[in-house]
Each structure stands twice: as structure tokens, then as C-alpha cells.
Kinemage of the C-alpha trace (Angstrom):
@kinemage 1
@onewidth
@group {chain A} dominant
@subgroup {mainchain}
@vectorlist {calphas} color= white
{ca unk a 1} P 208.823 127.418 -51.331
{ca unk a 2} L 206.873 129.216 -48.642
{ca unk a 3} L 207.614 129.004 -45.021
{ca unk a 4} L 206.834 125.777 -43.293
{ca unk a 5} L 205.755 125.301 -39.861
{ca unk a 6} L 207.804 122.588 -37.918
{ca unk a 7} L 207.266 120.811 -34.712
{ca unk a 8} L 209.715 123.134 -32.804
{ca unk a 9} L 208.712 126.393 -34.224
{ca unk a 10} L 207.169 128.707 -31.038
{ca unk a 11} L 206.127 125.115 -29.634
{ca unk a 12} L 205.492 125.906 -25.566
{ca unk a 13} L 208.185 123.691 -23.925
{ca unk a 14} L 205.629 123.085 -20.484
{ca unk a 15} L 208.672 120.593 -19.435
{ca unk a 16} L 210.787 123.906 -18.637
{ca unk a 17} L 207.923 124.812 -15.704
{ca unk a 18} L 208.801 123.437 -12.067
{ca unk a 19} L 208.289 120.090 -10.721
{ca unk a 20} L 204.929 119.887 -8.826
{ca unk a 21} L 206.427 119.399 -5.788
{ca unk a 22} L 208.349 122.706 -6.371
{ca unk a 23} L 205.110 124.210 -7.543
{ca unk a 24} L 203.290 123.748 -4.307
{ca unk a 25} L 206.637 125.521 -2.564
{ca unk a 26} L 205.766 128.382 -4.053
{ca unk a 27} L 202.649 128.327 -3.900
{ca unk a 28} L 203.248 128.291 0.251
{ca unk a 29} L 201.079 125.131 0.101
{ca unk a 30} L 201.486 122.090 2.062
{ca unk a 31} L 202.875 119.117 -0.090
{ca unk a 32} L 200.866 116.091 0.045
{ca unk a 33} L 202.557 113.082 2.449
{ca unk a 34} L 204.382 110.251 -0.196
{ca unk a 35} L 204.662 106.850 1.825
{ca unk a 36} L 205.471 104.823 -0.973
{ca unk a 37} L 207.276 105.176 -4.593
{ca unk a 38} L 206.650 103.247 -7.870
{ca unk a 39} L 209.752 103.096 -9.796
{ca unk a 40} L 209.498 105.978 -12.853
{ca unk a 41} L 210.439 105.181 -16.971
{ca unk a 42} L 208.017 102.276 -16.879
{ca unk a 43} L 208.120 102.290 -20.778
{ca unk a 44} L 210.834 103.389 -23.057
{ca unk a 45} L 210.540 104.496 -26.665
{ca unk a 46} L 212.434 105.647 -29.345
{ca unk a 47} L 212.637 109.587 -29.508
{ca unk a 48} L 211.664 109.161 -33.484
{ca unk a 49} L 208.396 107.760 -32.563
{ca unk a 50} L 207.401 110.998 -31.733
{ca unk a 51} L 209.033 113.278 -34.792
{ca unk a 52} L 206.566 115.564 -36.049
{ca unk a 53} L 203.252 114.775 -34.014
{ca unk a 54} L 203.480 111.097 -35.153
{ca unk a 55} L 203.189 108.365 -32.796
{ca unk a 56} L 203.983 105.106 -33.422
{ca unk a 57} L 200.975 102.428 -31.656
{ca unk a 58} L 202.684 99.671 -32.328
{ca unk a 59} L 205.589 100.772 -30.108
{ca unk a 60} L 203.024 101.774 -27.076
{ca unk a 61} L 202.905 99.836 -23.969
{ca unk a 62} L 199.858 97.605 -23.934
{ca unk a 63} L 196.783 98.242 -21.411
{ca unk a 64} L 198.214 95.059 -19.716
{ca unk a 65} L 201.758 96.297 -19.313
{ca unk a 66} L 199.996 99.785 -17.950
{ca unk a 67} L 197.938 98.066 -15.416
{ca unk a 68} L 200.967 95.580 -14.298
{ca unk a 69} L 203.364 98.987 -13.875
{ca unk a 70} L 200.721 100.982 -12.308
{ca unk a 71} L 201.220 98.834 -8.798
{ca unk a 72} L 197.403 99.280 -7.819
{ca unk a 73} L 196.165 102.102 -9.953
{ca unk a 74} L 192.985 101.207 -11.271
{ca unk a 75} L 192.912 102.891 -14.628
{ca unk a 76} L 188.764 103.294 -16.477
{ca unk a 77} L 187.503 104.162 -19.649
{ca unk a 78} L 187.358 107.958 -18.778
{ca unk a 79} L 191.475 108.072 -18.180
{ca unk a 80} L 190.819 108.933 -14.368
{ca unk a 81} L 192.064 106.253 -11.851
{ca unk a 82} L 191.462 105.487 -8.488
{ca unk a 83} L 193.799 104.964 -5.366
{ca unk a 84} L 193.047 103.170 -2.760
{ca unk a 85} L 195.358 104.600 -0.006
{ca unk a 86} L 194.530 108.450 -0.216
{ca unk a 87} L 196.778 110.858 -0.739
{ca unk a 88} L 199.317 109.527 1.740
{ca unk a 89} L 199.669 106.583 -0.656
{ca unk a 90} L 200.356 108.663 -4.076
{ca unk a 91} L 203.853 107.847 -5.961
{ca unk a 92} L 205.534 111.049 -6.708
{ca unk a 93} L 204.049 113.328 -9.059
{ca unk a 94} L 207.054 112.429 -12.541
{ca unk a 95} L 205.823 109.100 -11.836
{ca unk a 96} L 202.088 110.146 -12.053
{ca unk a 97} L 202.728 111.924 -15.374
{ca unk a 98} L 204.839 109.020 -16.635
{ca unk a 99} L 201.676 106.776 -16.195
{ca unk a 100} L 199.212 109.203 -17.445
{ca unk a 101} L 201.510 109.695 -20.963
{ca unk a 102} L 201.718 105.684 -21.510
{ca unk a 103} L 198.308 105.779 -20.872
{ca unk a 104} L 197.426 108.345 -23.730
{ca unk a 105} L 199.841 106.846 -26.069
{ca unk a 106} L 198.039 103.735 -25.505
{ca unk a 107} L 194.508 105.107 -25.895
{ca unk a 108} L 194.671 107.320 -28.542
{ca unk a 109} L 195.035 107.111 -32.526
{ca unk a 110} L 196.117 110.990 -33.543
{ca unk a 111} L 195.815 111.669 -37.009
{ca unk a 112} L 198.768 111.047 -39.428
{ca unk a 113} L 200.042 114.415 -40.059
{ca unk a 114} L 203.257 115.232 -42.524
{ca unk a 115} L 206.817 115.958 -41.378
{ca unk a 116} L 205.795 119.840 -42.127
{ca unk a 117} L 203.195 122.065 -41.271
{ca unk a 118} L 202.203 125.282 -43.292
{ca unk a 119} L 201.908 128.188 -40.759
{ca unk a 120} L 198.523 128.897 -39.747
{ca unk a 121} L 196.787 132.036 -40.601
{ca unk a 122} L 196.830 132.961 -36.981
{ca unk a 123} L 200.094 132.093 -35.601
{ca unk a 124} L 200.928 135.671 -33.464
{ca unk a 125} L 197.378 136.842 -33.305
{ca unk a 126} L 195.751 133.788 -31.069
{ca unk a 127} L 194.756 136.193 -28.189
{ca unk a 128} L 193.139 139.086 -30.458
{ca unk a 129} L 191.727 135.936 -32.445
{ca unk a 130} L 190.084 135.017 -29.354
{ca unk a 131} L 188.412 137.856 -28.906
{ca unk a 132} L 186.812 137.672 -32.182
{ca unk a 133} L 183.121 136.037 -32.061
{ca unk a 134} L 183.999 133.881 -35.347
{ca unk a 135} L 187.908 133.573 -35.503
{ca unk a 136} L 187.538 132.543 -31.592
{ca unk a 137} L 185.448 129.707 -33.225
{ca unk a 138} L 188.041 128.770 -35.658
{ca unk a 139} L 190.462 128.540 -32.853
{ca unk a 140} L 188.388 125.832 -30.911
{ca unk a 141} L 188.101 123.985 -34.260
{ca unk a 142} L 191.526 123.571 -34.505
{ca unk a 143} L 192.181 122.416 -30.888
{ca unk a 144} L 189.209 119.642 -32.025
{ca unk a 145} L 191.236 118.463 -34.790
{ca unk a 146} L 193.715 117.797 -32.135
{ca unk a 147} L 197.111 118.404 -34.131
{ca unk a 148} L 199.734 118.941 -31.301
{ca unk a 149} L 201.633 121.189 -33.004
{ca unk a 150} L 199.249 123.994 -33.460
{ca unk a 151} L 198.107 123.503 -30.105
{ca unk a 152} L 201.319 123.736 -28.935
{ca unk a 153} L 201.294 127.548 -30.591
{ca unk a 154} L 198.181 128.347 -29.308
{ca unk a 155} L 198.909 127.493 -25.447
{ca unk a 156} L 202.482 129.151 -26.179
{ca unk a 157} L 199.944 132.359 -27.186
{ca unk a 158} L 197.413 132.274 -24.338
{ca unk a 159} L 199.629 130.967 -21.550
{ca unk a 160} L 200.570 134.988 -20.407
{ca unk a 161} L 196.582 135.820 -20.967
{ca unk a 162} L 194.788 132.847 -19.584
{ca unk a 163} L 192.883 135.343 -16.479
{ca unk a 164} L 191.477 138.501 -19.407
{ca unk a 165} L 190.657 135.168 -21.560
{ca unk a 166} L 188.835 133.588 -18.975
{ca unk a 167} L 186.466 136.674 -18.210
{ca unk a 168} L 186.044 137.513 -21.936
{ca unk a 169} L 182.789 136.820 -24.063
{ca unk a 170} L 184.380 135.143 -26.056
{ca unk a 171} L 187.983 134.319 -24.898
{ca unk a 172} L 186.133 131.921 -22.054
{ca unk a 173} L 185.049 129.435 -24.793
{ca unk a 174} L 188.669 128.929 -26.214
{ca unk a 175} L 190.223 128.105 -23.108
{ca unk a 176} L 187.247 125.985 -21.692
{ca unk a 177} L 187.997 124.053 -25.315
{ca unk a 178} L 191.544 123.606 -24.151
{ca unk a 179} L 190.545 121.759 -20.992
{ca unk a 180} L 187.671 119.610 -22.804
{ca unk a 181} L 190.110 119.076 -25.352
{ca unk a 182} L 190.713 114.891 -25.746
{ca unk a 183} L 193.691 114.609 -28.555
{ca unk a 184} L 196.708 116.442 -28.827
{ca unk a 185} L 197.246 117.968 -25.811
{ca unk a 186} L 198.505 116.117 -22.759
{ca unk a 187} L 198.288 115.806 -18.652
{ca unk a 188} L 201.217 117.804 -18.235
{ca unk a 189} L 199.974 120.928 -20.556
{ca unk a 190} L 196.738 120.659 -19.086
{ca unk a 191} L 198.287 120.855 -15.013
{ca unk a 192} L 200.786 123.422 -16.186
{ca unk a 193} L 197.878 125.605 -17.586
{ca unk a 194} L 196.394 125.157 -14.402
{ca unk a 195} L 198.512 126.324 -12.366
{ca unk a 196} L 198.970 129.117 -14.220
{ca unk a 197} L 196.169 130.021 -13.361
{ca unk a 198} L 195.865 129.354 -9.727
{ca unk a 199} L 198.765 131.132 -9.048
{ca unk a 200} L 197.615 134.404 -7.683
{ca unk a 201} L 194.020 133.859 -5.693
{ca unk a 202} L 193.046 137.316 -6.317
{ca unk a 203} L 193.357 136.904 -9.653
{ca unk a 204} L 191.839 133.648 -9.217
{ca unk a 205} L 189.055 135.266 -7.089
{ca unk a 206} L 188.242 137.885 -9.945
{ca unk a 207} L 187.535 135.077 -12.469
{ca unk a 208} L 185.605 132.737 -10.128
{ca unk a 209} L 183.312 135.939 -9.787
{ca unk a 210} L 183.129 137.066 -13.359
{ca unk a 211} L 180.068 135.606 -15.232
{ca unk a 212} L 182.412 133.965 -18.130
{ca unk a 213} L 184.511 133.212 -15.663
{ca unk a 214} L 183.010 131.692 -13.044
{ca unk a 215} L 182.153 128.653 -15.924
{ca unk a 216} L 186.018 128.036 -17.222
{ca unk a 217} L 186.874 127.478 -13.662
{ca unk a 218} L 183.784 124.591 -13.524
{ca unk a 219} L 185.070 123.555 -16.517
{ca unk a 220} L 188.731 123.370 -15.156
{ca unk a 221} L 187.124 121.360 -12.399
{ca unk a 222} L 185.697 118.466 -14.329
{ca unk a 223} L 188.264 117.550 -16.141
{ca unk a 224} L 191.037 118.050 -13.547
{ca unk a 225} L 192.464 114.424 -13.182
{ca unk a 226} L 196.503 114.727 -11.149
{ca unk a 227} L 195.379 114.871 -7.226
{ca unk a 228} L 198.588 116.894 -6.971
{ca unk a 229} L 196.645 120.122 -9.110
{ca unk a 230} L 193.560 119.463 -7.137
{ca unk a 231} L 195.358 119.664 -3.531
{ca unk a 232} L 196.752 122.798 -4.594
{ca unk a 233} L 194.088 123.844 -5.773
{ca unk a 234} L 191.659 123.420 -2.593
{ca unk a 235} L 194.266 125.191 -0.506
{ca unk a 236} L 194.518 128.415 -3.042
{ca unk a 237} L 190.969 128.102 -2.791
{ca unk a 238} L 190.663 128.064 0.969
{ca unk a 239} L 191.817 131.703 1.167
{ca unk a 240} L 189.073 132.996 -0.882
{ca unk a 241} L 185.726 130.506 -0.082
{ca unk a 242} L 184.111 132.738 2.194
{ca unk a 243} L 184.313 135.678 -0.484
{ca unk a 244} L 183.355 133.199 -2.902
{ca unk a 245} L 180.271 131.929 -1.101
{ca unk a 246} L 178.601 135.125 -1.045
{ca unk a 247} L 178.918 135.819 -4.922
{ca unk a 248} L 176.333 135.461 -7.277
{ca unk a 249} L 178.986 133.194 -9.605
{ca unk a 250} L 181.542 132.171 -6.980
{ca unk a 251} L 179.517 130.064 -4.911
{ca unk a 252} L 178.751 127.663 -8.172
{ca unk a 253} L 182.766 126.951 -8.103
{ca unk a 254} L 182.556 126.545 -4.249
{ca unk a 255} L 179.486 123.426 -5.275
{ca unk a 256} L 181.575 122.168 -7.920
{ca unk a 257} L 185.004 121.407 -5.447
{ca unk a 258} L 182.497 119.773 -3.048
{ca unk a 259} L 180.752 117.787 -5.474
{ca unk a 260} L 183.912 116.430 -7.238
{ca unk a 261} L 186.240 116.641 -4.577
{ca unk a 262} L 187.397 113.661 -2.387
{ca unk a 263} L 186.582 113.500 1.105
{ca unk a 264} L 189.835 114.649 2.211
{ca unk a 265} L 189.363 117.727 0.009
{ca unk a 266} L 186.045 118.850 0.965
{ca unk a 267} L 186.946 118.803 4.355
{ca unk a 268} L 189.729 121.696 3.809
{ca unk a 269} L 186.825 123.725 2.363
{ca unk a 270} L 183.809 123.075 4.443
{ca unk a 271} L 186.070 123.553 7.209
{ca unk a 272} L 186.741 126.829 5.671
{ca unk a 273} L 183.203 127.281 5.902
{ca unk a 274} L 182.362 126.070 9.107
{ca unk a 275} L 184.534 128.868 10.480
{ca unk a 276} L 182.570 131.579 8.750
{ca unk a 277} L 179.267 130.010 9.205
{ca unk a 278} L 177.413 132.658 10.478
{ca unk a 279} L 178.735 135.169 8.547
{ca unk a 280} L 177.464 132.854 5.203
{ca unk a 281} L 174.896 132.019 6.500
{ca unk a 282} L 173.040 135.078 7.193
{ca unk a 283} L 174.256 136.506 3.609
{ca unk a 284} L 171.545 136.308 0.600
{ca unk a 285} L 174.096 134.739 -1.500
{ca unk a 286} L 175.738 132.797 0.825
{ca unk a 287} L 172.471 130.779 2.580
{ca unk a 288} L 171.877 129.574 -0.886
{ca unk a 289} L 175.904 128.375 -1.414
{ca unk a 290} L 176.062 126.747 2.249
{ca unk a 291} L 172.652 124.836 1.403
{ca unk a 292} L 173.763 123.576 -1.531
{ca unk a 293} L 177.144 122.743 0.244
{ca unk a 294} L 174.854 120.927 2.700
{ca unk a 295} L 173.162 119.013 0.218
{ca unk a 296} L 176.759 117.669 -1.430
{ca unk a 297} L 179.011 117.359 1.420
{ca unk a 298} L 179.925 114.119 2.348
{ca unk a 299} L 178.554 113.232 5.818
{ca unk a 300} L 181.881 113.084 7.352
{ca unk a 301} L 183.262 115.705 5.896
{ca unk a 302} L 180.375 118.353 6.575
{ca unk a 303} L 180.698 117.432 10.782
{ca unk a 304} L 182.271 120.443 11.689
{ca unk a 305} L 180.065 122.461 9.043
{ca unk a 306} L 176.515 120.923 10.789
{ca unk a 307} L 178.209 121.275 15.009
{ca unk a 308} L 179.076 125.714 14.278
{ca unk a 309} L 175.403 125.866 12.638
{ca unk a 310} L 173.660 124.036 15.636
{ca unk a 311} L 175.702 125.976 18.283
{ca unk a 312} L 174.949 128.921 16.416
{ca unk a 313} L 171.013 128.117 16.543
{ca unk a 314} L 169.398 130.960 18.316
{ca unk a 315} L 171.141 133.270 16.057
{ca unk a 316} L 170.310 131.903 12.401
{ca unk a 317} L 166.822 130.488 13.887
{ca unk a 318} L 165.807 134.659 13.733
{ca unk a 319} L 167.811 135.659 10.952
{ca unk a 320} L 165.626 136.302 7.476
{ca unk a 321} L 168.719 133.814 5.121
{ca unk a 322} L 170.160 131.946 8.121
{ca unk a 323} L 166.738 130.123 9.358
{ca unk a 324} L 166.911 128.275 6.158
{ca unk a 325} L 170.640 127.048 6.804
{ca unk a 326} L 169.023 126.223 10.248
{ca unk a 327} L 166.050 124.360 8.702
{ca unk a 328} L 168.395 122.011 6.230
{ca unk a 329} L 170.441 120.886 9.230
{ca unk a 330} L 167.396 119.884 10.670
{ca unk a 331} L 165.906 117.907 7.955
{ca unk a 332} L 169.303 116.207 7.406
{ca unk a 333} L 168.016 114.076 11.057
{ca unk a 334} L 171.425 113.961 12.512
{ca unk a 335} L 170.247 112.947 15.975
{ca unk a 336} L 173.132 114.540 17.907
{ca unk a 337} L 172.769 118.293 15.453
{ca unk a 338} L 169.419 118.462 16.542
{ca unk a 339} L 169.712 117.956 20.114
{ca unk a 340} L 172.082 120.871 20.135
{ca unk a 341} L 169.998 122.974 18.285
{ca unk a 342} L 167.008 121.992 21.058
{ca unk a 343} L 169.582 122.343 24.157
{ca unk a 344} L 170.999 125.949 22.560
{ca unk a 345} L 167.025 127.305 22.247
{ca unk a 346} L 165.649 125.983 24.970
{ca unk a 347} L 163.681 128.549 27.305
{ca unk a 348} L 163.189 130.853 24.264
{ca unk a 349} L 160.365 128.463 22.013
{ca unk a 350} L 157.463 130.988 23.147
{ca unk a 351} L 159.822 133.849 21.835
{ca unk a 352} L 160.788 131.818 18.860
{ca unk a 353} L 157.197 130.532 17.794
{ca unk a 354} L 156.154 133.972 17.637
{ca unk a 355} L 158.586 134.768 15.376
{ca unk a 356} L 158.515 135.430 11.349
{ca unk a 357} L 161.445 133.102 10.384
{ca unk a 358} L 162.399 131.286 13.555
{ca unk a 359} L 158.230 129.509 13.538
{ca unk a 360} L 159.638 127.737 10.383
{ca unk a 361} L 162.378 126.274 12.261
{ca unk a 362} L 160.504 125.322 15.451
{ca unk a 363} L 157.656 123.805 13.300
{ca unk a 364} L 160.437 121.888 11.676
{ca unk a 365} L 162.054 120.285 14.744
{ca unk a 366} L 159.139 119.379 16.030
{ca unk a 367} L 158.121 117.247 12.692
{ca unk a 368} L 161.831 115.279 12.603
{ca unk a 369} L 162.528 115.007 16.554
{ca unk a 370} L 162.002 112.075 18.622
{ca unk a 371} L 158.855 112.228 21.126
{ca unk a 372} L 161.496 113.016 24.074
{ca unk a 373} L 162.655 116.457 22.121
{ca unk a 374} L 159.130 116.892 21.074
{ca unk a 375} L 158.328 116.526 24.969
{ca unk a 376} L 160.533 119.125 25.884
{ca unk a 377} L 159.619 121.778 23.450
{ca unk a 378} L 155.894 121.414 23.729
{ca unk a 379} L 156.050 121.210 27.571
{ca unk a 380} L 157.590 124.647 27.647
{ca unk a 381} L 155.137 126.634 25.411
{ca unk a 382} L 152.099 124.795 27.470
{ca unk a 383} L 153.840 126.601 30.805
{ca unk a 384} L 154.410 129.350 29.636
{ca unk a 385} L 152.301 132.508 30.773
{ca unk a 386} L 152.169 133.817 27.385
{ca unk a 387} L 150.700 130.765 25.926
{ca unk a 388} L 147.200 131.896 24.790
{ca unk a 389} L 149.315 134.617 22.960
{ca unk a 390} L 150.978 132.082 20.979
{ca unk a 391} L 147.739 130.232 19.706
{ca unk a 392} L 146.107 133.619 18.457
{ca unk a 393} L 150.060 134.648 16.961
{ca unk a 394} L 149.576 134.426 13.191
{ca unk a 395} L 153.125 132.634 13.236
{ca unk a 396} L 151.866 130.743 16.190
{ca unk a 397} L 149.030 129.314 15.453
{ca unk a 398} L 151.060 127.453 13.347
{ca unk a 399} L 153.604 125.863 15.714
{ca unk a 400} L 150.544 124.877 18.034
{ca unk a 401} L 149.085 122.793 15.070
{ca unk a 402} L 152.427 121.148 14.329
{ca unk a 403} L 152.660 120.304 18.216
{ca unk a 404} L 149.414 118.798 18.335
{ca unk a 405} L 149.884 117.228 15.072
{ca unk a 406} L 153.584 115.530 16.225
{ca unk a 407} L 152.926 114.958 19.772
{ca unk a 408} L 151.398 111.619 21.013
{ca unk a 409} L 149.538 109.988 24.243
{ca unk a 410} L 149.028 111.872 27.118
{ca unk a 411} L 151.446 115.049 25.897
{ca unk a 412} L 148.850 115.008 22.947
{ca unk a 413} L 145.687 114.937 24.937
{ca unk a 414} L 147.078 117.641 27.713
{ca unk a 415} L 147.685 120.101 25.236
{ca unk a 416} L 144.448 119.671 23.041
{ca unk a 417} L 142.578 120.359 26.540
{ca unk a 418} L 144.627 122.828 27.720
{ca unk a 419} L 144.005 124.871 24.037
{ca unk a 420} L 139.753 123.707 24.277
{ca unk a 421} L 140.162 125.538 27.722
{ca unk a 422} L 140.683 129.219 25.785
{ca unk a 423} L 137.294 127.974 23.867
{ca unk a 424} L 136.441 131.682 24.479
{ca unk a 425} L 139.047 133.484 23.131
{ca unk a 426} L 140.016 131.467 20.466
{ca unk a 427} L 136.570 130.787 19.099
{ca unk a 428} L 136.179 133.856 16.840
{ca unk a 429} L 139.524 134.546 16.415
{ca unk a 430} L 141.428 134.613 13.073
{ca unk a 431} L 143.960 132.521 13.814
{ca unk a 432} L 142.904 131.037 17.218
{ca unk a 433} L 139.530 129.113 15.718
{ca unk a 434} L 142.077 126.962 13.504
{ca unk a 435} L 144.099 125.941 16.335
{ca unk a 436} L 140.805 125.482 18.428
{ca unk a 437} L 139.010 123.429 15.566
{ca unk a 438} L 142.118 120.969 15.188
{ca unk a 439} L 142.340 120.934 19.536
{ca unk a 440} L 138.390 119.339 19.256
{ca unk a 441} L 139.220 117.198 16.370
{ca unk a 442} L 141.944 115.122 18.516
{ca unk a 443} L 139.651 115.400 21.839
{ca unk a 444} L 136.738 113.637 19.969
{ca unk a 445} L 139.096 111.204 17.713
């Protein structure tokens, strides 16, 4: 008789790796405050339920015992839960795991396999196999089929490779299989694979900017469920964001932690970024990434993020990338952002309105500001000595047609006069007449 496979033949043991808790040590990451603790072993079963891949359902806990031992866990259909307390209200992480493996033994039906396996063709060769366009495919069948046994042998094969796999052409698809995986492979395999790979941040770093890469690690991010792996994750990650931002395939990793992430979480990043702003923001790359960021942030969480770009507003407001950042801040109408921005370039809109990029942003606050900002910012081009120059600028001519067009009663009429009075100048000019032309239109209307 040939040689059979067994359940404990080069089966990765991932209950050998540290406790979380010890993880985080050595990662030199903070551990997440535990105010209260649910008592562990909520379920006991028979170590023969579990002989050879089998699992016996009739011996699982029922969703009603999991909900009653999960003290205020709200468990869904998509095996995520939700806590009500934040992170300071988490039981420890054995407990977490404990739930999360009653959970899966409740949920799911695994195939009835035999007592024996027959040892796959590829048992020693699952990293070269990887490699290989069609054998890589085979893999990720098998990890479908979801037999824990030979995907204990493959993640006992990968687990020393997991980076070169992750930036291969073909490697990247087995191991985003692995974390998309549903049956067969638990919580515990999953975080330990993880970390793995979070470990070292320049390692980390290289794959978040590799083009295969870059897409495991947003893969990695969806279906990362234990808050414990996702606070140690942000703060690995917080050491390389700026870098990140500013790479063609980074920043998509840096928009995937801020649209998944908690509150709490995407404050340690956009913090991060807040630091850095200008330096992002006035990067090709990185005006895109901080937009985006912008766009996804949770309002509470982006406060620091929107007060460094407004006190940084006469310095972005001229930059070719960083008027942009400038502009969103705007358009997000925070009252408070954009009186800053107004205070912090006030006695400089004449300069400004003249300008390329910075027009854009001047044209913008005067569309979204209240008629006492508006007040202020018309008012000083109308003083200013240099004003006829701004009304025949071919960025300025643009600013005074906004400022007509946004500024009401008496502010409106005194400027429309005040342009009708440079009737000669502007008459025959290229960009002047338009300015002039709109000036008449609100004089006679």
C-alpha cells in the first residue's frame, strides 16, 4: 500500500506562534487597553470530533448558546461582529479566538473526508508550484475545496515565503486565495499568516509598493476580522504611510485602512498624515492619496488632517499638486477650515488671483463662504492699487467674475461700478471685455 497522508503529517501547528498580546511586544507596539474579561472555554468538545478533518455538527454549540456566551458581541451573517465599547472594551484576544472557532464550527458543513489522505502531487514543491501560471491555479483549487489538511501543508510551505509570493505574478493569487478562503482554514491561521507578514515594515513597505503586491495587502485588508491584527497592523503601518502615500501602489493600501478602519484606527494614520501634510501634499502621487483620504476619512477623525492643510494655506494655495488638497478642504464647508484658510491668506488675494493654481482656490472660497468671508476677500482686491491688473489677468478675470457672481447687495453693486469705471481699458481687451460685459449685466439687472 502506498504512502498515506494523515492529519499530522507536515501539518503547520500555528498554536506554537505567540499569544497576540506577546505578538504586539515584539512588535514594539502598544497593546490595546482590556477593561473587562469574558470567561474563555465557552464550549467543550470531544478531541475525536475533530480526528481527521471531521467535525461533528451535532456536537457544535448552537447560534443561541454563541450569542448568550458572547456577553454583547453581536455576531452577522458575514462572521464579523461588532463591539460596542471600542477597543477599551475587547475580552482578551484566547477568548476572541475561542468565540470565532465556535462560531465556524457552528456555521460551516466541511466535506466528509476519510481517516487518510493520499499525498498530493505537490506536497514539497508548493512555493515553485506557485510560481507556475497553471500549477499556481491548481493550488487555489485545492484551498477552494477547503480540506484542512492540505491546507494545512500548503501554509506549512508558504509561511517562510509569504513577502517573494506576494510580489510574484503569479504567487500573489495563491496567497490572496488563502485570505478569501471560507472553509478549512481558520481565524487563528489566517492572524498568524498575518503577522507574518507585518513583521518587518520594510519588507512590508516593498510589497505595499510592488504592483502584485500592493493588491494581496487590499486583499489582507478586507477580510481581516480580530481588532487585535488590525491595531497592529495600523501602528506597523504608521512608520511607513508617508512613503506609502507618494507611491503609485502604496497609496491604494493607505485608502483601503481608512475606508475599513474604525474611527479609532484612522485617526493613528491620518494623524500620520497630518504631520507630513505638506510634504504629501505637494507630491504628484501623494495629492491624489491625501484627496482620496479626504474623501473617506471620518469627519472626526480627519480634524487634525483638515487644521495642518488650512494653516498651511498660502503654501499649497501656489503649489501645482497641493492647490487641489487646498481646494477639497474647501469644498468639504467646514466653517471653522475655511476661516483659517481666509485669515492665513489674507493681504495676499491680489497676488493669489493672479496666480496659475492659487485663482482655482480663491474662486473656490469665494463660491462656498458665507457673505462675511466673501466681504473680506472681495473688499481687498477692490482696494487694491493693482486692481485693474487683476480684471485684464487671464487667471483674473476669472476670480472677478466669481466675485461678482457670489457677492450680494451693496458689495455686489460697488464692485460692478467700480469694474464699469475701467470701461476704457477693459473694453477691447481679451480678458477684460468678459469681466466688463458681466459688470453691465448686474448694473442693468
Amino acid at each position: 500500500m502506498g504512502e498515506q497522508f494523515s492529519p499530522s503529517t507536515s501539518a503547520i501547528h500555528f498554536e506554537n506562534f505567540l499569544p497576540m498580546e506577546e505578538q504586539l511586544h515584539s512588535l514594539q507596539l502598544p497593546q490595546p487597553s482590556i477593561t473587562h474579561h469574558v470567561p474563555r472555554n465557552l464550549h467543550q468538545h470531544n478531541p475525536s470530533d475533530y480526528q481527521h478533518g471531521l467535525i461533528h455538527i451535532n456536537n457544535a454549540p448552537t447560534i443561541e448558546e454563541i450569542n448568550s456566551a458572547l456577553g454583547g458581541l453581536c455576531i452577522n451573517h458575514r462572521n464579523t461582529y461588532s463591539i460596542g465599547h471600542g477597543y477599551g472594551g475587547l475580552p482578551r484576544y484566547e477568548d476572541y479566538m475561542t468565540r470565532e472557532r465556535a462560531f465556524v464550527e457552528a456555521h460551516t458543513v466541511p466535506r466528509m473526508y476519510g481517516h487518510v489522505f493520499p499525498p498530493p502531487s505537490w506536497r514539497g514543491d508548493v512555493v515553485s508550484w506557485a510560481m507556475d501560471r497553471f500549477k499556481c491555479q491548481n493550488l487555489q483549487a485545492v484551498i477552494e475545496e477547503g480540506n484542512p489538511i492540505y491546507i494545512q501543508q500548503i501554509l506549512s510551505e508558504v509561511k517562510d515565503y509569504l513577502h517573494l509570493l506576494m510580489m510574484h505574478s503569479f504567487g500573489n493569487y495563491l496567497i490572496q486565495k488563502i485570505f478569501q478562503a471560507r472553509r478549512g482554514i481558520t481565524f487563528e491561521q489566517v492572524d498568524s499568516i498575518i503577522k507574518l507578514i507585518i513583521v518587518d515594515d520594510q519588507q512590508l513597505r516593498q510589497v505595499c509598493m510592488n504592483n502584485h503586491g500592493t493588491r494581496v495587502v487590499q486583499i489582507m485588508l478586507e477580510n481581516m476580522t480580530c481588532p487585535y491584527t488590525k491595531h497592529a497592523f495600523v501602528n506597523i503601518m504608521k512608520r511607513i504611510t508617508v512613503a506609502l502615500m507618494k507611491n503609485v501602489n502604496g497609496n491604494y493600501v493607505i485608502e483601503k485602512c481608512v475606508k475599513l478602519f474604525p474611527t479609532e484606527l484612522q485617526i493613528i494614520i491620518l494623524n500620520e498624515i497630518a504631520i507630513n501634510c505638506v510634504d504629501i501634499a505637494t507630491d504628484k502621487i501623494g495629492t491624489s492619496a491625501i484627496q482620496k483620504c479626504l474623501r473617506h476619512g471620518n469627519l472626526f477623525a480627519l480634524a487634525l488632517l483638515v487644521r495642518e492643510i488650512s494653516s498651511n494655506a498660502m503654501v499649497l494655495a501656489e503649489d501645482p499638486y497641493g492647490n487641489y488638497v487646498l481646494q477639497v478642504v474647501i469644498k468639504m464647508k467646514y466653517p471653522s477650515a475655511n476661516k483659517w484658510i481666509i485669515e492665513k491668506l489674507c493681504g495676499k488675494f491680489v497676488r493669489l488671483s493672479v496666480n496659475m493654481y492659487a485663482s482655482n482656490v480663491v474662486e473656490d472660497l469665494l463660491r462656498v463662504s458665507n457673505q462675511n468671508d466673501v466681504r473680506v476677500i472681495v473688499e481687498e482686491i477692490m482696494r487694491s492699487p493693482n486692481f485693474l491688473d487683476v480684471l485684464q489677468d487671464r487667471f483674473g478675470n476669472y476670480v472677478a467674475q466669481r466675485a461678482l457672481q457670489y457677492s450680494q447687495g451693496h458689495l455686489c453693486r460697488q464692485l460692478a461700478n467700480l469694474i464699469n469705471s475701467y470701461h476704457k481699458e477693459l473694453h477691447s481687451h481679451i480678458y477684460g471685455k468678459n469681466v466688463l460685459t458681466m459688470a453691465k449685466r448686474y448694473i442693468e439687472g
